[in-house]
mmCIF file as gemmi writes it, N, C-alpha and C atoms, coordinates in Angstrom:
data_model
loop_
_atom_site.group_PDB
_atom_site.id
_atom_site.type_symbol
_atom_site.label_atom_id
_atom_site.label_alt_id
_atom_site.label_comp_id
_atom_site.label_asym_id
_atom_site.label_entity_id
_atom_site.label_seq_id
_atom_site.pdbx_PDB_ins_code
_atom_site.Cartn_x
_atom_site.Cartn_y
_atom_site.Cartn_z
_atom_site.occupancy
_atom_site.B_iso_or_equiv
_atom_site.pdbx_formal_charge
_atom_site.auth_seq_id
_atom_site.auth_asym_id
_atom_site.pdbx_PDB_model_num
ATOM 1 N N . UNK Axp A 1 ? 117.982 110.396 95.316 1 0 ? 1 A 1
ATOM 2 C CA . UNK Axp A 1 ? 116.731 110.571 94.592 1 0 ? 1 A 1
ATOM 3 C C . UNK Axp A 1 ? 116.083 111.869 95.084 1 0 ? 1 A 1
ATOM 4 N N . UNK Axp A 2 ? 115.778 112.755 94.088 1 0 ? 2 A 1
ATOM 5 C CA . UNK Axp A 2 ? 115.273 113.947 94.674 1 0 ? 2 A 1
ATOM 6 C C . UNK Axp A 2 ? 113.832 114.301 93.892 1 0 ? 2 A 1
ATOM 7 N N . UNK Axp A 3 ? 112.816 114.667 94.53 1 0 ? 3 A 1
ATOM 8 C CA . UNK Axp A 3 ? 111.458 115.002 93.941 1 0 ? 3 A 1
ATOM 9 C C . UNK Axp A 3 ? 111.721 116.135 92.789 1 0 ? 3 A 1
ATOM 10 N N . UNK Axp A 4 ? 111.122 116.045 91.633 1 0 ? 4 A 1
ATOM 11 C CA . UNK Axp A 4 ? 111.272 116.703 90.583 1 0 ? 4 A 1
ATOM 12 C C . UNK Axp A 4 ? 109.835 117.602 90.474 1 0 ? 4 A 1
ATOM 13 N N . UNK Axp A 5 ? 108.709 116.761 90.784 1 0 ? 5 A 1
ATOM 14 C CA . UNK Axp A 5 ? 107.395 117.03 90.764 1 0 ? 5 A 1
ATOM 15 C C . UNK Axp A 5 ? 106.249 116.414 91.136 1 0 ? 5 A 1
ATOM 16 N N . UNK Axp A 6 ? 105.452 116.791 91.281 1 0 ? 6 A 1
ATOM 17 C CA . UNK Axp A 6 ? 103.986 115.839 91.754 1 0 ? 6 A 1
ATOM 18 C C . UNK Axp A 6 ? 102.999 116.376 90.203 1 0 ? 6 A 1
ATOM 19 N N . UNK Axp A 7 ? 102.692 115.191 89.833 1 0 ? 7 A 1
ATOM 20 C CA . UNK Axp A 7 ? 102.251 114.963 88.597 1 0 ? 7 A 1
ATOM 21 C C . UNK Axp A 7 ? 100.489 115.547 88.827 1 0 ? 7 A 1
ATOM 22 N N . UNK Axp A 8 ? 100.334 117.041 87.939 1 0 ? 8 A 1
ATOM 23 C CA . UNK Axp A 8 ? 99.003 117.43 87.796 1 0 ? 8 A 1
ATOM 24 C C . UNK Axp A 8 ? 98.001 117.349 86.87 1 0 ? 8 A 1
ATOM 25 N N . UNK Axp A 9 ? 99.032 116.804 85.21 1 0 ? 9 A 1
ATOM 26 C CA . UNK Axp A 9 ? 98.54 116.759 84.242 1 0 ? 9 A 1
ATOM 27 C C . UNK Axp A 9 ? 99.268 115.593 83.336 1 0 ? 9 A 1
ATOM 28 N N . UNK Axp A 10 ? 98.066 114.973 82.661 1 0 ? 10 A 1
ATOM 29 C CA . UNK Axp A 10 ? 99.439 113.496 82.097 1 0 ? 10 A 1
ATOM 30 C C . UNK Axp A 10 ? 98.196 113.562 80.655 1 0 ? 10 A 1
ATOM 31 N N . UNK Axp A 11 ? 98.887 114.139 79.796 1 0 ? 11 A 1
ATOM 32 C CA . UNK Axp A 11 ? 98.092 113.465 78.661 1 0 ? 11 A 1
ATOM 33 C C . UNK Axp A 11 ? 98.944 113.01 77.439 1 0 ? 11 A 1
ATOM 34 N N . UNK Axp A 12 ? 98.028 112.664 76.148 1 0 ? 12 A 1
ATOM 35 C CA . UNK Axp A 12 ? 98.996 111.866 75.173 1 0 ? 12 A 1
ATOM 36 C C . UNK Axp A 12 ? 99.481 112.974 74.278 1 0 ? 12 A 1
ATOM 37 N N . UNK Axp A 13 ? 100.599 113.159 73.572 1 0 ? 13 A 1
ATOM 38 C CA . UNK Axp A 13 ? 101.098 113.741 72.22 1 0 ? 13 A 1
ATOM 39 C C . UNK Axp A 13 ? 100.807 113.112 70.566 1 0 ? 13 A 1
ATOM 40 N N . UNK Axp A 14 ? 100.723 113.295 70.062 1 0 ? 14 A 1
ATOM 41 C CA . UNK Axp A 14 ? 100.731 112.74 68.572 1 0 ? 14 A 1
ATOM 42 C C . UNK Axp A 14 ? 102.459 112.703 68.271 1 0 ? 14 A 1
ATOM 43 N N . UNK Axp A 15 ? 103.346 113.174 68.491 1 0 ? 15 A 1
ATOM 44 C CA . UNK Axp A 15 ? 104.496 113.314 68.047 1 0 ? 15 A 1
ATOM 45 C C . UNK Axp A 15 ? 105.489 113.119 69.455 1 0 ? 15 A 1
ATOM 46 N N . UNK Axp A 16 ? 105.257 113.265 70.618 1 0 ? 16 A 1
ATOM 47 C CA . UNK Axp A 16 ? 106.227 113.426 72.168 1 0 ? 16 A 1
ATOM 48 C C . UNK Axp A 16 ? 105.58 112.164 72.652 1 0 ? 16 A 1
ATOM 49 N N . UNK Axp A 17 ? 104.623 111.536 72.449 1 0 ? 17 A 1
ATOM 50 C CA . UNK Axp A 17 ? 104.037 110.44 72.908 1 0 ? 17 A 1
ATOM 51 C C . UNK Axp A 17 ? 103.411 111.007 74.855 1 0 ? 17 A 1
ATOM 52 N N . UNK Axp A 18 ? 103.357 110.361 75.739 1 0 ? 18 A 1
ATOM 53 C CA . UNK Axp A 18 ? 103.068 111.173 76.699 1 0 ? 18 A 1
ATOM 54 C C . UNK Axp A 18 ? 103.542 111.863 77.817 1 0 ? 18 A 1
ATOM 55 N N . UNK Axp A 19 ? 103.118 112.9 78.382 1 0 ? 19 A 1
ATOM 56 C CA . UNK Axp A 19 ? 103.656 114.383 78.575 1 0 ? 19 A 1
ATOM 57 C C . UNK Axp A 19 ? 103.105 114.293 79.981 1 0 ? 19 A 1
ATOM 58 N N . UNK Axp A 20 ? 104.422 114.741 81.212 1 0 ? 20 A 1
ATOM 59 C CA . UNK Axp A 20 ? 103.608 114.419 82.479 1 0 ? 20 A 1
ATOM 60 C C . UNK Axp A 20 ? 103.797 116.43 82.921 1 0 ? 20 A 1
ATOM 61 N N . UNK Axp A 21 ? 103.273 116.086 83.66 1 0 ? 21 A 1
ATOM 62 C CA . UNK Axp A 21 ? 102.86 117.964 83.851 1 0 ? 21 A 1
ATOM 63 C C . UNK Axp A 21 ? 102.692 118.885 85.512 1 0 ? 21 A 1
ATOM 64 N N . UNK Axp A 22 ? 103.849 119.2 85.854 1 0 ? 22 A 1
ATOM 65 C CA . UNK Axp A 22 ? 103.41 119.291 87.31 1 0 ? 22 A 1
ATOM 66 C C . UNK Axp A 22 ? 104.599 120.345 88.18 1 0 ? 22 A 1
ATOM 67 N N . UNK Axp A 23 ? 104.089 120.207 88.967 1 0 ? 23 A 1
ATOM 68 C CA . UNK Axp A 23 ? 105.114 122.156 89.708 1 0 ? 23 A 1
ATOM 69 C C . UNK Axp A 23 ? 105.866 121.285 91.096 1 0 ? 23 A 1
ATOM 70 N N . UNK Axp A 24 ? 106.876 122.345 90.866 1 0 ? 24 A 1
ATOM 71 C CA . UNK Axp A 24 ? 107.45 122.191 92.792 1 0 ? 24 A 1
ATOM 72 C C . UNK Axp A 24 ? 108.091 123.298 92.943 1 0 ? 24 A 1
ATOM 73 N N . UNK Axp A 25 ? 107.344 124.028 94.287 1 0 ? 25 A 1
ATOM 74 C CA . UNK Axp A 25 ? 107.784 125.09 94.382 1 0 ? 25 A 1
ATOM 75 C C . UNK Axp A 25 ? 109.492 125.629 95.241 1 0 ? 25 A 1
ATOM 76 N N . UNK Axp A 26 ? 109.438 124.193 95.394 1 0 ? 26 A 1
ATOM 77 C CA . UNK Axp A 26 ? 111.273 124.419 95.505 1 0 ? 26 A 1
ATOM 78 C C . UNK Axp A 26 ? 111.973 124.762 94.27 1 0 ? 26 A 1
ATOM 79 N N . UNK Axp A 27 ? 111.256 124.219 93.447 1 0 ? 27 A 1
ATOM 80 C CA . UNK Axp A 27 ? 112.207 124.25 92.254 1 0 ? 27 A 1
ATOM 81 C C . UNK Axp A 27 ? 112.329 126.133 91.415 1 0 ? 27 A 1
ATOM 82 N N . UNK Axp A 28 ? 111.494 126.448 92.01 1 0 ? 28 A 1
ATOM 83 C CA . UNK Axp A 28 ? 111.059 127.792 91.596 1 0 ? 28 A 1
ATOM 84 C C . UNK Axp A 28 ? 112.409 128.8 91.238 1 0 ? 28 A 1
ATOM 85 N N . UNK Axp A 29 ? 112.958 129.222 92.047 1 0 ? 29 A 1
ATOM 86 C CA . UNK Axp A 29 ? 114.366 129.484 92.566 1 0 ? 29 A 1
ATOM 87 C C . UNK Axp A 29 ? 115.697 129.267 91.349 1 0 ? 29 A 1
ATOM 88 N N . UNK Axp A 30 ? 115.474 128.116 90.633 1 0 ? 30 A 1
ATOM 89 C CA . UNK Axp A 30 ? 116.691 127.693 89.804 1 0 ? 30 A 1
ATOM 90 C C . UNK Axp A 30 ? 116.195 128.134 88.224 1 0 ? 30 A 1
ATOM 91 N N . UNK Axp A 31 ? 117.345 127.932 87.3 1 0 ? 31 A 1
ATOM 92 C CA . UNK Axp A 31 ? 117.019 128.28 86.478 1 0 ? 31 A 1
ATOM 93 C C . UNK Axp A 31 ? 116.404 127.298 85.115 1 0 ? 31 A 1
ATOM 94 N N . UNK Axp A 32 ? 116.272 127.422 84.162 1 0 ? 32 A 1
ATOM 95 C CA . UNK Axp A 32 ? 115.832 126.124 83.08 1 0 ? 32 A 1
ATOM 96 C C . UNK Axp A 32 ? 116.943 125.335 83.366 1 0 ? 32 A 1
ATOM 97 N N . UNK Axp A 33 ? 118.121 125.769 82.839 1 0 ? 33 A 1
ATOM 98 C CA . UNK Axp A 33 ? 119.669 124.007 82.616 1 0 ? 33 A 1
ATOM 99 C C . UNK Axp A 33 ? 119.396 124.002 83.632 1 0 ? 33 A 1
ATOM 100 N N . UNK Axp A 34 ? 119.411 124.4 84.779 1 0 ? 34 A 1
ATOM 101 C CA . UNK Axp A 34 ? 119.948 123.452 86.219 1 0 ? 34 A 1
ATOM 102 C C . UNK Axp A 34 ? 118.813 122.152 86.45 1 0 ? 34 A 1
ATOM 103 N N . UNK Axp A 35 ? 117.073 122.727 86.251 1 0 ? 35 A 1
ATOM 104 C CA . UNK Axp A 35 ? 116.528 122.041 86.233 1 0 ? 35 A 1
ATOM 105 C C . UNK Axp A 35 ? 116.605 121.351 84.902 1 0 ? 35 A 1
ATOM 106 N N . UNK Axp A 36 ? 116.665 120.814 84.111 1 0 ? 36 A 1
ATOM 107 C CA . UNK Axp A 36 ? 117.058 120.022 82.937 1 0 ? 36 A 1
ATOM 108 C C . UNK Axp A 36 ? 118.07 119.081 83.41 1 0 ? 36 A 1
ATOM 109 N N . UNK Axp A 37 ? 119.239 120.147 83.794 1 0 ? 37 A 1
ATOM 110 C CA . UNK Axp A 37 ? 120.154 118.908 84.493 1 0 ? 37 A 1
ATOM 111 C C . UNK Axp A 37 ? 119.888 118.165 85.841 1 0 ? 37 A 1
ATOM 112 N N . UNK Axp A 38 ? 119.521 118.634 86.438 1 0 ? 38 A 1
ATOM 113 C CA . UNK Axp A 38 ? 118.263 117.5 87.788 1 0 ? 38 A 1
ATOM 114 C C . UNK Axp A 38 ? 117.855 116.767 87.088 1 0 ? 38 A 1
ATOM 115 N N . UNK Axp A 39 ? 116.861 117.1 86.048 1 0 ? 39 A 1
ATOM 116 C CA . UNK Axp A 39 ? 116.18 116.009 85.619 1 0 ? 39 A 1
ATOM 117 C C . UNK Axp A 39 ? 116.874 114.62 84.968 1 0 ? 39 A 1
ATOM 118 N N . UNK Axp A 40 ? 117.583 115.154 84.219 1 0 ? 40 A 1
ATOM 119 C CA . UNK Axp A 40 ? 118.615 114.087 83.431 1 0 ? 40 A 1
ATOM 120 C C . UNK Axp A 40 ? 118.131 113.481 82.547 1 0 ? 40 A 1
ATOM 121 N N . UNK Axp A 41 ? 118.297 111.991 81.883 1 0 ? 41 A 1
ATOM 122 C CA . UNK Axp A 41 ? 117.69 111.329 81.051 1 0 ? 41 A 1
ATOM 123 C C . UNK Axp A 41 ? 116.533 110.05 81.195 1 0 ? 41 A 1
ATOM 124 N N . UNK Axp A 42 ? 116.531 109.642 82.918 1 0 ? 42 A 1
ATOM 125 C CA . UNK Axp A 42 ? 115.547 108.75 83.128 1 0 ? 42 A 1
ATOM 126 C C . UNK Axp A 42 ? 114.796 109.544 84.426 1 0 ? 42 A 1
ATOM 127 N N . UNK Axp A 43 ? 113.474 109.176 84.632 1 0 ? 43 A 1
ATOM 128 C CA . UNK Axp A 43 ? 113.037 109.385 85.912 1 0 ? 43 A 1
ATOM 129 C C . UNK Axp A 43 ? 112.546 108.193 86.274 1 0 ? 43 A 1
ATOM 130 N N . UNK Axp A 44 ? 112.085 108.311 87.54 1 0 ? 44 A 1
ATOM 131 C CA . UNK Axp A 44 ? 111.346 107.443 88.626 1 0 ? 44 A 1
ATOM 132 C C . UNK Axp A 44 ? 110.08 107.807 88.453 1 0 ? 44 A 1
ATOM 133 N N . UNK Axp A 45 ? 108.941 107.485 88.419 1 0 ? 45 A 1
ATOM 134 C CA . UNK Axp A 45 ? 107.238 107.579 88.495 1 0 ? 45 A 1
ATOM 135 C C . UNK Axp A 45 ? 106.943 106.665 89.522 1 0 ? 45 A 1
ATOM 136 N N . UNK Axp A 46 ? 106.741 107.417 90.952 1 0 ? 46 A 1
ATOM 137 C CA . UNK Axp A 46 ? 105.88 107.057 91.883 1 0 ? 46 A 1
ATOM 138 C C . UNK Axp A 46 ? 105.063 106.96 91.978 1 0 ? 46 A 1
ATOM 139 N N . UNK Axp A 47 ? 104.106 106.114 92.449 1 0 ? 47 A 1
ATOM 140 C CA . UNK Axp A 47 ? 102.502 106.191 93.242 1 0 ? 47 A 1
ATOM 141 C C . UNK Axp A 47 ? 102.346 104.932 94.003 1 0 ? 47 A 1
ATOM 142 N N . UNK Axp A 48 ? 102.353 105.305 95.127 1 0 ? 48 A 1
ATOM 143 C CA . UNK Axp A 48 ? 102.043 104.521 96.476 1 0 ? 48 A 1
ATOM 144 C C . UNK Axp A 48 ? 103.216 103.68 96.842 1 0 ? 48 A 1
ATOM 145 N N . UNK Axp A 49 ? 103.466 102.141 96.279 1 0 ? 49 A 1
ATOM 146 C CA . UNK Axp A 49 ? 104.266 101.317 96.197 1 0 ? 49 A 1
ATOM 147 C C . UNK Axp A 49 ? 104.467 101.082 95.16 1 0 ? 49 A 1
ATOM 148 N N . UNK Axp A 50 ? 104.036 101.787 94.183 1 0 ? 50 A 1
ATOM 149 C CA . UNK Axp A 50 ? 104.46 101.196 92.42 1 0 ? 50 A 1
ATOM 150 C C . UNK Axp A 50 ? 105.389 102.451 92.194 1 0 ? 50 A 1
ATOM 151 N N . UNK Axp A 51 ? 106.361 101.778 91.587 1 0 ? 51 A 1
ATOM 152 C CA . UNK Axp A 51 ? 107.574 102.485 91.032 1 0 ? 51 A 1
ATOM 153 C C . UNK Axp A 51 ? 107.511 102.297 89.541 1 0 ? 51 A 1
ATOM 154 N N . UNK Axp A 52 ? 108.459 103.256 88.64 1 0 ? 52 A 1
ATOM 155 C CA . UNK Axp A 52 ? 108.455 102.798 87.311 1 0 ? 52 A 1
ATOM 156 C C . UNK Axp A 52 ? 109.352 103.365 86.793 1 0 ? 52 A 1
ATOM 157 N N . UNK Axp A 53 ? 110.477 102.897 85.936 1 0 ? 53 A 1
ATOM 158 C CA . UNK Axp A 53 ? 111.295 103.996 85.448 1 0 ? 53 A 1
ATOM 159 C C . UNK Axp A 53 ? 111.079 104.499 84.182 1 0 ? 53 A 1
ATOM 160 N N . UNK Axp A 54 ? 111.053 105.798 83.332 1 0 ? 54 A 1
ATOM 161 C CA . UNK Axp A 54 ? 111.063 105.949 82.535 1 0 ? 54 A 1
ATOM 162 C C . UNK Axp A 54 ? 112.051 107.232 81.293 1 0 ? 54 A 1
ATOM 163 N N . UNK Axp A 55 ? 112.457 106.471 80.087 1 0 ? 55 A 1
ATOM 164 C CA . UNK Axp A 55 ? 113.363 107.678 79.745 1 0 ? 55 A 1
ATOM 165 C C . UNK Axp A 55 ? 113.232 109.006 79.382 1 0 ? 55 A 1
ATOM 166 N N . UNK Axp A 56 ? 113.543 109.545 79.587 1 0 ? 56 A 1
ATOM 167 C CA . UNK Axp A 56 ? 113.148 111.324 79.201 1 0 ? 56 A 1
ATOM 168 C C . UNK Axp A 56 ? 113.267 111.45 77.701 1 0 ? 56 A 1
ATOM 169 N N . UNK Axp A 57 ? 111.772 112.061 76.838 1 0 ? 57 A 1
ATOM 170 C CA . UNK Axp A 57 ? 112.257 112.433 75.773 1 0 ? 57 A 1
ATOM 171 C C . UNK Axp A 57 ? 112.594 113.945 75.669 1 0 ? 57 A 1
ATOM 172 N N . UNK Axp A 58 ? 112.003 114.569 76.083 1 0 ? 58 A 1
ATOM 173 C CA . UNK Axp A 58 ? 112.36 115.972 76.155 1 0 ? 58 A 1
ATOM 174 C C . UNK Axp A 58 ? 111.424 116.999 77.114 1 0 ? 58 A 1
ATOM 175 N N . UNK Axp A 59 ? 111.862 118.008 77.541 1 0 ? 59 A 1
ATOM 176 C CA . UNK Axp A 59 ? 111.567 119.124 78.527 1 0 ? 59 A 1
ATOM 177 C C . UNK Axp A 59 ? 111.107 120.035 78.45 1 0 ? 59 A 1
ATOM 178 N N . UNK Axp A 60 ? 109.798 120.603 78.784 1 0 ? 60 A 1
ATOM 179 C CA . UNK Axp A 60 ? 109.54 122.115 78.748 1 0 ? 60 A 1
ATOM 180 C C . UNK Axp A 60 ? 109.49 122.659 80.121 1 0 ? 60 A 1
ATOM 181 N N . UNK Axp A 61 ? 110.074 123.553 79.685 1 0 ? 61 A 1
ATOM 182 C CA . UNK Axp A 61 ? 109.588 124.059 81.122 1 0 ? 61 A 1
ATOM 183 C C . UNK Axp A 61 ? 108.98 126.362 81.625 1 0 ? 61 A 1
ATOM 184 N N . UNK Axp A 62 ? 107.848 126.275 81.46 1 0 ? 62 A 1
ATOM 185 C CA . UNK Axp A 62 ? 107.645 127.557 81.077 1 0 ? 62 A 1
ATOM 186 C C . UNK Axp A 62 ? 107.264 128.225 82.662 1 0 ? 62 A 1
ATOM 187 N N . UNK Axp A 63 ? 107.788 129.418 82.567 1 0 ? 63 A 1
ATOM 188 C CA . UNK Axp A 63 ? 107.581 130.597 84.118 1 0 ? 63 A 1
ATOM 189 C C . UNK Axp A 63 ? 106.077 131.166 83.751 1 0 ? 63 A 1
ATOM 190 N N . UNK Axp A 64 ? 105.332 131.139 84.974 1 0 ? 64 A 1
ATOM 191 C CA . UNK Axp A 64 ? 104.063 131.861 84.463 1 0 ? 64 A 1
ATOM 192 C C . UNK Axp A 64 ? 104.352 133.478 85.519 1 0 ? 64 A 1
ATOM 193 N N . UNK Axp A 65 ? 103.288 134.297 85.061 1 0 ? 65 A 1
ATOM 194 C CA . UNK Axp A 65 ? 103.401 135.796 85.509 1 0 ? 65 A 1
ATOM 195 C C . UNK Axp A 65 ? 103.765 135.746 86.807 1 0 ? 65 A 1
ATOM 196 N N . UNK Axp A 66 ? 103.557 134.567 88.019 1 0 ? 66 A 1
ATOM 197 C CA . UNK Axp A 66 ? 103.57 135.077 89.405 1 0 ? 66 A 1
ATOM 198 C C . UNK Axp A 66 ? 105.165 134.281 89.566 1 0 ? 66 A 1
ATOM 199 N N . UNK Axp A 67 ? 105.797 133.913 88.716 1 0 ? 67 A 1
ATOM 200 C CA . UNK Axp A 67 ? 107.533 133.386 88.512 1 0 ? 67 A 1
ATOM 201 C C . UNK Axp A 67 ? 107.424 132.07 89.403 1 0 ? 67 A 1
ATOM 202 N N . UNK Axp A 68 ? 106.583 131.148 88.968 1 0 ? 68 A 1
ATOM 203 C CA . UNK Axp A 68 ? 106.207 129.804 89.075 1 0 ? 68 A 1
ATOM 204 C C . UNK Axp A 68 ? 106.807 129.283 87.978 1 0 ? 68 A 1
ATOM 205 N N . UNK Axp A 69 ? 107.316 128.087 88.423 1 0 ? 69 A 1
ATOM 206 C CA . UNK Axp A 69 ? 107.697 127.229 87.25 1 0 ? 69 A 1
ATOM 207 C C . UNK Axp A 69 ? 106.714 125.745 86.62 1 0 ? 69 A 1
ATOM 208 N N . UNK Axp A 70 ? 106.499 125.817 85.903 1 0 ? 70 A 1
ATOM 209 C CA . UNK Axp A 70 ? 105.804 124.618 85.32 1 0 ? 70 A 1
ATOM 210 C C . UNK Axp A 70 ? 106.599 123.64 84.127 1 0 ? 70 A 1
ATOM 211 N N . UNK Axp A 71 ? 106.796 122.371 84.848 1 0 ? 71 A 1
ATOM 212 C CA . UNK Axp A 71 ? 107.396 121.642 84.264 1 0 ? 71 A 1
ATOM 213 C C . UNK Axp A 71 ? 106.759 120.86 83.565 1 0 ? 71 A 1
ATOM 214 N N . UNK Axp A 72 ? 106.361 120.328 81.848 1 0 ? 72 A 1
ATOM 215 C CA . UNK Axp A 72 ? 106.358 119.121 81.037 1 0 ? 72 A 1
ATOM 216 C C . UNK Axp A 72 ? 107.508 118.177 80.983 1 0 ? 72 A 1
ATOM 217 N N . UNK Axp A 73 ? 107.289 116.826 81 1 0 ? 73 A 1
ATOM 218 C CA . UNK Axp A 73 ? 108.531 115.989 81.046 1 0 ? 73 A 1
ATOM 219 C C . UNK Axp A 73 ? 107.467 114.972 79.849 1 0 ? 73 A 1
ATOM 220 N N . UNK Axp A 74 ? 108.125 114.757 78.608 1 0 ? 74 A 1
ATOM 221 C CA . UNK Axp A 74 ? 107.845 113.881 77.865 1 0 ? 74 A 1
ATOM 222 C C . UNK Axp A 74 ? 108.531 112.233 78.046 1 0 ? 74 A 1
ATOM 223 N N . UNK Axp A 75 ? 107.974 111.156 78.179 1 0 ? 75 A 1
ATOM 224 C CA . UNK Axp A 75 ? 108.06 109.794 78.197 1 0 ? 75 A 1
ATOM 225 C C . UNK Axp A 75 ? 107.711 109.352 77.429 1 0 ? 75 A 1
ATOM 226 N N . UNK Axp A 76 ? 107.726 109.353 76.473 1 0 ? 76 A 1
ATOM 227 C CA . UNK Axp A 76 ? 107.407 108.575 75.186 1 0 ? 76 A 1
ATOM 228 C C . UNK Axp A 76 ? 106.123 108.334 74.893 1 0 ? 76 A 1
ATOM 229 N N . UNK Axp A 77 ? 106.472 106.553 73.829 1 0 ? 77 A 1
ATOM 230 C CA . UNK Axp A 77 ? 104.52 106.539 73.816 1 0 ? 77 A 1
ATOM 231 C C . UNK Axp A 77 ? 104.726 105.098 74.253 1 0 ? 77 A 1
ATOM 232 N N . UNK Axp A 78 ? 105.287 104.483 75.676 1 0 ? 78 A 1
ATOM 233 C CA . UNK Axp A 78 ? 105.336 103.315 76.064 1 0 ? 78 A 1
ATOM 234 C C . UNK Axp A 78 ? 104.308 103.057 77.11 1 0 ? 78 A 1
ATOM 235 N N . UNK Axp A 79 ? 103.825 104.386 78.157 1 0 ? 79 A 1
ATOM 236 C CA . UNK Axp A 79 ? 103.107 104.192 78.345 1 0 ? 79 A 1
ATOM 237 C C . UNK Axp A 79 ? 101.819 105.346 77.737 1 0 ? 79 A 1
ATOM 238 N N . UNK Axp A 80 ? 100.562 105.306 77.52 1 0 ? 80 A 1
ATOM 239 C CA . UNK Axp A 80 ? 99.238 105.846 77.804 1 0 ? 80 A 1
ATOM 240 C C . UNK Axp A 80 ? 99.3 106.707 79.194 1 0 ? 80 A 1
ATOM 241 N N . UNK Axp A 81 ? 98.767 108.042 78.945 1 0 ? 81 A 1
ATOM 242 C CA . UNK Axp A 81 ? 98.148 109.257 79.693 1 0 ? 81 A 1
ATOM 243 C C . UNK Axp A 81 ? 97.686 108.68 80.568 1 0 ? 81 A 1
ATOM 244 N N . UNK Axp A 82 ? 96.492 107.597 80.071 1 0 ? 82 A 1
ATOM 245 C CA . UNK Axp A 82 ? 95.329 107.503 81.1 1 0 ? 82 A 1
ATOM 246 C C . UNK Axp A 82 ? 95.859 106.153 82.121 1 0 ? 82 A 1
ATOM 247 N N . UNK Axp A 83 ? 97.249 105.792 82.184 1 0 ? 83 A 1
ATOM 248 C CA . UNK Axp A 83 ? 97.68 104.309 82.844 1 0 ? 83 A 1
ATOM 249 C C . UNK Axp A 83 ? 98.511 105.391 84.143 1 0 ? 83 A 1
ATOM 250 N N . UNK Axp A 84 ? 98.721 106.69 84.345 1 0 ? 84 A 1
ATOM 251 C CA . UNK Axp A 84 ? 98.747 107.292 85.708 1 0 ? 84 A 1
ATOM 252 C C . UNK Axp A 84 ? 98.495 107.946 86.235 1 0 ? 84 A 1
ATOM 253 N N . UNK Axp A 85 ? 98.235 107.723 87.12 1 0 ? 85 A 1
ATOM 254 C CA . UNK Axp A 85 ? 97.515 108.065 88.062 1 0 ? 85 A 1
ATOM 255 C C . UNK Axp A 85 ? 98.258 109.665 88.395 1 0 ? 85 A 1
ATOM 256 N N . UNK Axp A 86 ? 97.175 110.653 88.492 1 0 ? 86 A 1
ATOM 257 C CA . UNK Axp A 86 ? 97.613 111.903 89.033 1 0 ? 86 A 1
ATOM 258 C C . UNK Axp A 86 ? 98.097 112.008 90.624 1 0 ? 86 A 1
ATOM 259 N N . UNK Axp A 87 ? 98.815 113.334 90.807 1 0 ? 87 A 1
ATOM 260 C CA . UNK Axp A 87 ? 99.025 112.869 91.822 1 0 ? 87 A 1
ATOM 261 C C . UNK Axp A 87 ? 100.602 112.257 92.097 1 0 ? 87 A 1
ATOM 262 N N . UNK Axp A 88 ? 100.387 111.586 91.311 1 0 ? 88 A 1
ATOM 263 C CA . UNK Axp A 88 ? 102.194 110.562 91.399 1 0 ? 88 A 1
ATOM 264 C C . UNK Axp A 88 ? 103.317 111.753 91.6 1 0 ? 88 A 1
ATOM 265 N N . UNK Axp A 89 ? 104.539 111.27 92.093 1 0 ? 89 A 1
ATOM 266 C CA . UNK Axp A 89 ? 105.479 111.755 91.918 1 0 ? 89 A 1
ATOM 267 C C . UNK Axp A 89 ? 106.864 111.796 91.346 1 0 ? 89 A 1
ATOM 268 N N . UNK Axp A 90 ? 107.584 112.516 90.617 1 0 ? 90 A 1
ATOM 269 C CA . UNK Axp A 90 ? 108.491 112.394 89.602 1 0 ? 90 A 1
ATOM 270 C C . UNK Axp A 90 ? 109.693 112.551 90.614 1 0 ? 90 A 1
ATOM 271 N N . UNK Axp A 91 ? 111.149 111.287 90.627 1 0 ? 91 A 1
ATOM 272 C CA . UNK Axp A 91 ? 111.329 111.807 91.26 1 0 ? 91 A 1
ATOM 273 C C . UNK Axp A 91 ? 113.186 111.549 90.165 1 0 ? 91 A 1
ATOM 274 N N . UNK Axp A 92 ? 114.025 112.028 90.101 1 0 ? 92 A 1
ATOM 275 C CA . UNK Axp A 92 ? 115.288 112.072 89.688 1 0 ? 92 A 1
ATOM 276 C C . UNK Axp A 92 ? 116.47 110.51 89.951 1 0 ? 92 A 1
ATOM 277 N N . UNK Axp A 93 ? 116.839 110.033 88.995 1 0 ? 93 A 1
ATOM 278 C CA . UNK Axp A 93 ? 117.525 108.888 89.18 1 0 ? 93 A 1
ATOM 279 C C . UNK Axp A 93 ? 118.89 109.3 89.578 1 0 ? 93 A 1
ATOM 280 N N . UNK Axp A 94 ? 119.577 108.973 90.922 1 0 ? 94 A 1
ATOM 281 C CA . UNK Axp A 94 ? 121.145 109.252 91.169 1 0 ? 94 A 1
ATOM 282 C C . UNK Axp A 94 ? 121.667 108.135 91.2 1 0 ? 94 A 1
């Protein structure tokens, strides 16, 4: 299981359902597929002792000017934006 991200932004889509939003600056370094392929098709959603799995609908992932990476990870619409908690962490199913 490897950390994908720490969740900074979680809101809802009309069409992606909801969208979790968050950086790791390890990840900085690699390129879009590699991170896509880390990510895979399910993740883990941490916070504290609550675990959760959920399936990946699809990926953005955009470089800003200082070559930071910022990752969106879409989860559907099973759960609501406002049911996690920021903060959490995304972490890769092996």
């Amino acid at each position: 299981m490897d950390k994908i991200m720490t969740v900074s932004l979680a809101f809802d889509h009309k069409e992606e359902g909801t969208i979790l939003v968050g950086i790791n600056p390890e990840l900085d370094s690699l390129s879009y597929p590699e991170i896509v392929s880390m990510i895979g098709n399910r993740i883990i959603l941490k916070h504290d002792d609550h675990e959760a799995i959920h399936e990946v609908r699809s990926i953005q992932i955009s470089t800003s000017m200082a070559n930071k990476k910022n990752i969106g990870i879409s989860i559907g619409k099973n759960i609501k934006a406002n049911d996690i908690q920021l903060g959490s962490v995304v972490y890769t199913i092996k």
